[in-house]
C-alpha positions as CSV (number, residue, x, y, z in Angstrom):
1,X,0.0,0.0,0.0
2,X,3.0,2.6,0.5
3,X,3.8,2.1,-3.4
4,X,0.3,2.8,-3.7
5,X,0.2,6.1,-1.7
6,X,3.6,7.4,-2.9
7,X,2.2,6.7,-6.6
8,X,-0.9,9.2,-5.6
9,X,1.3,11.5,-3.7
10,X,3.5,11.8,-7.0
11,X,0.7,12.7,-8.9
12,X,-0.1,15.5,-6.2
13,X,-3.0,13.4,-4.6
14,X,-1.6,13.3,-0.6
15,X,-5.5,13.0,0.8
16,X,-6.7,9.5,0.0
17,X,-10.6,9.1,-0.3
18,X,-11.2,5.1,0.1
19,X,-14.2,5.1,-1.5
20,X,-12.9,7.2,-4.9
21,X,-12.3,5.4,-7.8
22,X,-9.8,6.8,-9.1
23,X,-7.9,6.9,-5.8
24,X,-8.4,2.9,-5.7
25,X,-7.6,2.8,-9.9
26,X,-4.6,5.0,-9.4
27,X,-3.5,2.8,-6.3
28,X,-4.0,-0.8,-8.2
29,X,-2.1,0.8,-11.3
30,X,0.6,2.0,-10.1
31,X,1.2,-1.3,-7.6
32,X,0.1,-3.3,-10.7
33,X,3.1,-1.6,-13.2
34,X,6.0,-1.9,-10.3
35,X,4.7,-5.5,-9.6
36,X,5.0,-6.5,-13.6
37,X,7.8,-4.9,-13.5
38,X,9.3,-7.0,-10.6
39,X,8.1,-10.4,-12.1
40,X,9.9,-9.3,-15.4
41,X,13.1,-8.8,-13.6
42,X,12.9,-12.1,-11.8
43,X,11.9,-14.3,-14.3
44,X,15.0,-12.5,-16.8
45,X,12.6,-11.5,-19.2
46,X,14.0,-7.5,-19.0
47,X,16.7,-8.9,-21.4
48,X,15.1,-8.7,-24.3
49,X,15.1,-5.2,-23.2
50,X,18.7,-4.6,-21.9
51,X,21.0,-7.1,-23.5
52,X,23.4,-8.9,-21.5
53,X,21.6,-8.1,-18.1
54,X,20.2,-10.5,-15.8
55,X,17.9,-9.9,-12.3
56,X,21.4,-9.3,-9.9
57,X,22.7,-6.6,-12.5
58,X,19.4,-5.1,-13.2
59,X,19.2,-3.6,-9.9
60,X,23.6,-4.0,-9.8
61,X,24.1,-2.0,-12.9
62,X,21.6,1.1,-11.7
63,X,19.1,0.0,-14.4
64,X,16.2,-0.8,-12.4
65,X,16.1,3.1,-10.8
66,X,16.3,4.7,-14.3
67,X,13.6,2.2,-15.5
68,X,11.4,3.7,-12.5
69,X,12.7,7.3,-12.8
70,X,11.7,7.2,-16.5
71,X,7.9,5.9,-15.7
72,X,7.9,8.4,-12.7
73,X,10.1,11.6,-13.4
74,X,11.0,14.0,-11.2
75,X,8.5,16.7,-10.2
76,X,9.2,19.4,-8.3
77,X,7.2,19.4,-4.8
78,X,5.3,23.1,-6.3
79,X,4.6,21.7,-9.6
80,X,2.5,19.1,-8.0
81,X,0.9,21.1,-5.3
82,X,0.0,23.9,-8.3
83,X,-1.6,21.2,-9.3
84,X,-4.1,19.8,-7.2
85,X,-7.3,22.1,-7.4
């Protein structure tokens, strides 16, 4: 659930309503993309993506972080909070 909550927070949602929709849709998706992208590390299947890695130098080799930075870039802390009417 923290993936979850820091997936909202990134997109400048910090007040999670349980019974929203797109607070739970937002939630499962986000916990749903990090967990594929898991199993695809662990079961080697990232290599057809990055030849010549496997799960140990995924993480090893500092390609796991630039994976996640690149589905989640940076935001500034205002950008997000200009954002939230």
């Amino acid at each position: 659930m923290r993936s979850g909550r820091a997936d909202l927070a990134y997109r400048g949602r910090t007040d999670l309503d349980p019974s929203s929709f797109d607070d739970a849709a937002d939630m499962l998706c986000g916990l749903a993309t990090l967990h594929g992208l898991a199993h695809l590390v662990l079961d080697e299947k990232a290599t057809h993506f990055f030849q010549g890695t496997n799960a140990k130098n995924f993480v090893k080799d500092y390609y796991l972080p630039q994976v996640v930075e690149r589905l989640y870039p940076k935001v500034a802390y205002t950008d997000c909070m200009e954002n939230r009417s």
